[in-house]
C-alpha positions in Angstrom: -11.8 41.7 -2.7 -11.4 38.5 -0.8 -15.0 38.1 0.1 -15.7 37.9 -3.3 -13.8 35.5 -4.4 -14.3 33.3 -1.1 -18.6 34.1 -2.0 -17.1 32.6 -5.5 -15.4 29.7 -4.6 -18.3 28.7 -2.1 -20.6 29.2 -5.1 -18.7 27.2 -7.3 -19.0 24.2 -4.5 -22.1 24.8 -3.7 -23.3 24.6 -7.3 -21.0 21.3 -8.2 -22.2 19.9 -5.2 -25.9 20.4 -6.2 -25.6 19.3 -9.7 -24.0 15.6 -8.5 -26.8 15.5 -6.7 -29.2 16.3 -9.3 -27.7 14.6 -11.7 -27.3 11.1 -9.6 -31.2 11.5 -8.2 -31.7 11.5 -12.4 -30.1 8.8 -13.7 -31.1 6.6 -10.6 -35.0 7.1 -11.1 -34.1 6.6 -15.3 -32.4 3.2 -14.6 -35.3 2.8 -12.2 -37.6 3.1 -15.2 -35.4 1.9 -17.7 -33.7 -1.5 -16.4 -30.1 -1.8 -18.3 -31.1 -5.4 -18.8 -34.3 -7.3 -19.5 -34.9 -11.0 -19.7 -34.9 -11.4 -22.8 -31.3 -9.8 -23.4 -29.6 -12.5 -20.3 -31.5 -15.2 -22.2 -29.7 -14.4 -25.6 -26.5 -13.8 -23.7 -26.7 -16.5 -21.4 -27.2 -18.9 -25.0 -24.0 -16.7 -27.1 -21.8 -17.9 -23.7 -22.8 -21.8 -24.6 -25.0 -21.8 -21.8 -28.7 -23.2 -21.7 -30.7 -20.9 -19.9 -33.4 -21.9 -17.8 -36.3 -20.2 -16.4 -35.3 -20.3 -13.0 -31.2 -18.7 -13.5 -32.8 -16.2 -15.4 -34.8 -15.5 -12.6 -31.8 -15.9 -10.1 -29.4 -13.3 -12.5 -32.3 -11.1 -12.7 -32.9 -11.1 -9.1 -29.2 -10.9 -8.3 -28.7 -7.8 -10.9 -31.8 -6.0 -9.1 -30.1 -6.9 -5.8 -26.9 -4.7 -6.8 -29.2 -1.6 -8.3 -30.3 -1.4 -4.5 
């Protein structure tokens, strides 16, 4: 009786444990693939926030924002 709900319980951990996994491997290669954020959107932001962007801080933001995916 005990064995199999110890065999359950490990199960159930093993099988959480696994999906996180999983599920963080997925959504790391789909960010990967599909950046949150492209140029053009900072551009439009950085101009709603009053702010002229130039060529080089986009670059910078962009670089910085790849800099925290890593």
């Amino acid at each position: 009786m005990w064995e199999m709900i110890l065999v359950g319980v490990l199960a159930l951990i093993a099988g959480v444990a696994l999906g996180f996994f999983i599920a963080r491997k997925y959504m790391m290669s789909y960010l990967k693939k599909n950046p949150p954020i492209n140029e053009q959107m900072l551009k439009v932001m950085m101009m709603q926030m009053g702010m002229k962007p130039s060529q080089k801080k986009i670059n910078q933001m962009l670089k910085a924002m790849n800099g925290q995916m890593k």
